[in-house]
C-alpha positions in Angstrom: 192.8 300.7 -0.1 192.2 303.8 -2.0 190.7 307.0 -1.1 187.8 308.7 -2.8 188.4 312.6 -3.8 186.1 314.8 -5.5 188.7 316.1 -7.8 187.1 315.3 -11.1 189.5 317.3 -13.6 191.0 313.8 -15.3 186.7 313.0 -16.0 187.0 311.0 -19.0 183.3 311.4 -21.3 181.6 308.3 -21.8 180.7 308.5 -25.4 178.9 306.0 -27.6 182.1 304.6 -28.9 183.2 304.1 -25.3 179.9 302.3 -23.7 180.2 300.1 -26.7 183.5 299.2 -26.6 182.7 298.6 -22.7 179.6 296.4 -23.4 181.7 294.0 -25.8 184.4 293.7 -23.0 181.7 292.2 -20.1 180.2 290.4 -22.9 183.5 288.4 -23.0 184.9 288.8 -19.5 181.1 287.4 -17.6 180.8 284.0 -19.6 184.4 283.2 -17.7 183.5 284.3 -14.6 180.9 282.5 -14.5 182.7 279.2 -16.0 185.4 279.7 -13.5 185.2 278.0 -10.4 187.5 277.5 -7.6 189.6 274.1 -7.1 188.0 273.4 -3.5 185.8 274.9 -1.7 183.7 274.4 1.8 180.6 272.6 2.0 178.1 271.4 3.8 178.3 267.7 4.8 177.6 265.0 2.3 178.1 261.5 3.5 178.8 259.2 0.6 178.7 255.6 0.3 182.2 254.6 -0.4 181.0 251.0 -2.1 178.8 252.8 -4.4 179.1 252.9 -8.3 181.9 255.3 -10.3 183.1 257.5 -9.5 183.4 256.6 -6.2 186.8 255.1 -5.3 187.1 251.7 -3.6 190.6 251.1 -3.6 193.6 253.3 -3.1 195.0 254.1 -6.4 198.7 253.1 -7.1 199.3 256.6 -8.0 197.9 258.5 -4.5 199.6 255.4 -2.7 203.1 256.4 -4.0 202.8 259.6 -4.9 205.5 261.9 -3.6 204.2 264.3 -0.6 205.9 267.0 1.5 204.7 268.0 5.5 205.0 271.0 7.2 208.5 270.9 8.4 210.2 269.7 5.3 210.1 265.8 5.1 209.2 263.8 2.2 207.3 261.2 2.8 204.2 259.1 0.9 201.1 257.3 1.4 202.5 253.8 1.0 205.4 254.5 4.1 202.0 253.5 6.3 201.2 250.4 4.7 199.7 248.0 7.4 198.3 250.6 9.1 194.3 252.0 9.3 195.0 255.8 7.2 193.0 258.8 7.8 193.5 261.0 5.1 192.1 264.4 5.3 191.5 267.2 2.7 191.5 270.1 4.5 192.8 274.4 3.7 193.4 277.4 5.8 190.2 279.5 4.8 187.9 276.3 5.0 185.5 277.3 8.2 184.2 273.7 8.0 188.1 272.5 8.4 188.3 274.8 11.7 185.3 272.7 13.4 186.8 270.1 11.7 190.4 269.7 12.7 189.6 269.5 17.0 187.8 266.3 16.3 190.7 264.9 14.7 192.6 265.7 17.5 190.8 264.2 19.6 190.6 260.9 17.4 194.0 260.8 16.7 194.4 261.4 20.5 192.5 258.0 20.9 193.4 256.0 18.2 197.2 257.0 17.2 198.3 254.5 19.7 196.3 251.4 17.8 198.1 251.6 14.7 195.7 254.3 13.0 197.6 257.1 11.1 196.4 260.6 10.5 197.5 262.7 8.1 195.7 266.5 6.7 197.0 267.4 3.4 196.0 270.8 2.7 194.8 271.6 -0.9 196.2 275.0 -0.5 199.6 276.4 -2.6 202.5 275.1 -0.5 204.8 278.1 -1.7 202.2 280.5 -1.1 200.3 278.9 2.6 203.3 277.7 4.5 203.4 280.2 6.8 199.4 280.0 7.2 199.7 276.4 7.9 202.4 276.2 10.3 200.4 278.9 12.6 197.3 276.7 12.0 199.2 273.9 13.4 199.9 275.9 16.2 196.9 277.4 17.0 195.1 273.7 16.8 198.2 271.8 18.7 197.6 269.7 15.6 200.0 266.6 16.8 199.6 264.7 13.7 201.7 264.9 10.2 200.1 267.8 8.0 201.5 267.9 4.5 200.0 269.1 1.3 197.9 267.4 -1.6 199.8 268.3 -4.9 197.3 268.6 -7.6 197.0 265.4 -9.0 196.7 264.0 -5.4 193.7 265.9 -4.5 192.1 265.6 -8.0 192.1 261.6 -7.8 190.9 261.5 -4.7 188.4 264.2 -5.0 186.8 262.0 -8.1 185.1 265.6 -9.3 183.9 265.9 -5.5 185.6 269.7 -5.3 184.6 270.7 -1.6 186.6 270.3 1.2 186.8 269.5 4.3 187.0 265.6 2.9 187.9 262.4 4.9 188.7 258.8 3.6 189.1 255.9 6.1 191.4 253.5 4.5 191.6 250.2 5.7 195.5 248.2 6.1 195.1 246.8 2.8 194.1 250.1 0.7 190.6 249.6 0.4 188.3 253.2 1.3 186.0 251.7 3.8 184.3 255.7 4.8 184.1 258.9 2.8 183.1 262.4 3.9 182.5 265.7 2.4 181.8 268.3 4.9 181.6 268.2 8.0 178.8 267.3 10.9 179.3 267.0 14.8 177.7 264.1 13.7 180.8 262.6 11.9 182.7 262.1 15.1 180.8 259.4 16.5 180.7 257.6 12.6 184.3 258.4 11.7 185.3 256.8 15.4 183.3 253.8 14.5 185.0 253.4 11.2 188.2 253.3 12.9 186.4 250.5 15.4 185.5 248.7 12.4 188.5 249.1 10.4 190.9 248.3 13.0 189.3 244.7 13.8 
C-alpha cells in the first residue's frame, strides 16, 4: 500500500496532447473491461430442471466421466472410479460466500448418506497451483471428510453448460444420468438435495 506525500516537484502538466492521448487509451482499455468476465462466480440460487431442453445436461458426458482429476493430497483419480455408485459432484472455490454456507450441509449429507453407496466429491474451480494452500486450510476449517479435488477447465466448462456461477451441485444417478441440478445455494436445498439422494438411491 502506498503512501500519499505532498511533494509535488515530479508534477507532470496535463496538456492537450496528453488528455488526448489519455482519452484514446480508456476508449480502448473500457470496451474489455466491460467484455471481460470472470470464469465463475457466486450466485444466488437457481434451481434448474435437469430433464429440460439444451443445454441442460442429462447424461454424464464420456469426457467428465473419464477425465483425469487430482484431490487435495495428491491422488489421481476420475469420475468413472465410482461407477455404480449415486455421485454428488460439487462446483465449489475458496472466495465463493455461497460455497461457505454451502459446504456444512454437505457434511452433514455426506455424514448420512456416505455409508449407502453415495459419493461426494467438491472440485474447486479455482487454480490448483495457485489455491492449494487455500484449499487444504478450507478443508480444515470445514472438517471437510469427503474427496475435494479440482475441476480442470474443460471439466468445469462441460458441466457448467454456459451456467458460470458457482456454488453448483449435480446428483448423478449409478448409471450416469443427472437426476438434480443446482446453482446457488438455499437452506432450502438441503431438504431437496437429501431427497434426490432418497430417490436416486432406490
Amino acid at each position: 500500500m502506498s503512501i500519499e506525500t505532498n511533494d509535488r516537484s515530479n508534477e507532470k502538466v496535463w496538456t492537450r496532447g496528453r488528455i488526448m492521448s489519455l482519452a484514446a487509451s480508456l476508449a480502448v482499455i473500457l470496451p474489455l473491461a466491460i467484455v471481460l468476465v470472470p470464469v465463475a462466480t457466486a450466485t444466488t440460487p437457481t434451481p434448474v430442471n435437469a430433464n429440460a431442453s439444451a443445454p441442460a445436461l442429462t447424461e454424464l458426458p464420456t469426457e467428465i466421466w473419464v477425465a483425469p482429476l487430482k484431490d487435495a493430497k495428491g491422488a489421481s483419480f476420475k469420475l468413472a472410479d465410482f461407477f455404480g455408485k449415486v455421485l454428488v459432484i460439487n462446483l465449489w472455490a475458496t472466495w465463493c460466500g455461497p460455497c461457505r454456507r454451502e459446504i456444512p450441509e454437505l457434511v452433514k449429507l455426506n455424514k448420512e448418506f456416505h455409508s449407502r453407496g453415495v459419493e461426494m466429491i467438491g472440485l474447486s474451480t479455482e487454480n490448483p497451483d495457485a489455491s492449494a494452500e487455500k484449499v487444504r486450510k478450507f478443508i480444515q476449517d470445514f472438517q471437510i471428510d469427503y474427496r475435494i479435488g479440482w475441476a480442470p477447465g474443460e471439466v468445469g466448462a462441460a458441466l457448467m453448460q454456459g451456467h458460470n456461477s458457482i456454488p453448483q451441485i449435480f446428483v448423478i444417478s449409478r448409471d450416469v444420468f443427472i437426476v438434480k441440478h443446482f446453482i446457488g445455494f438455499s437452506p432450502a436445498y438441503t431438504a431437496q438435495l437429501r431427497q434426490a439422494l432418497e430417490d436416486a438411491l432406490k
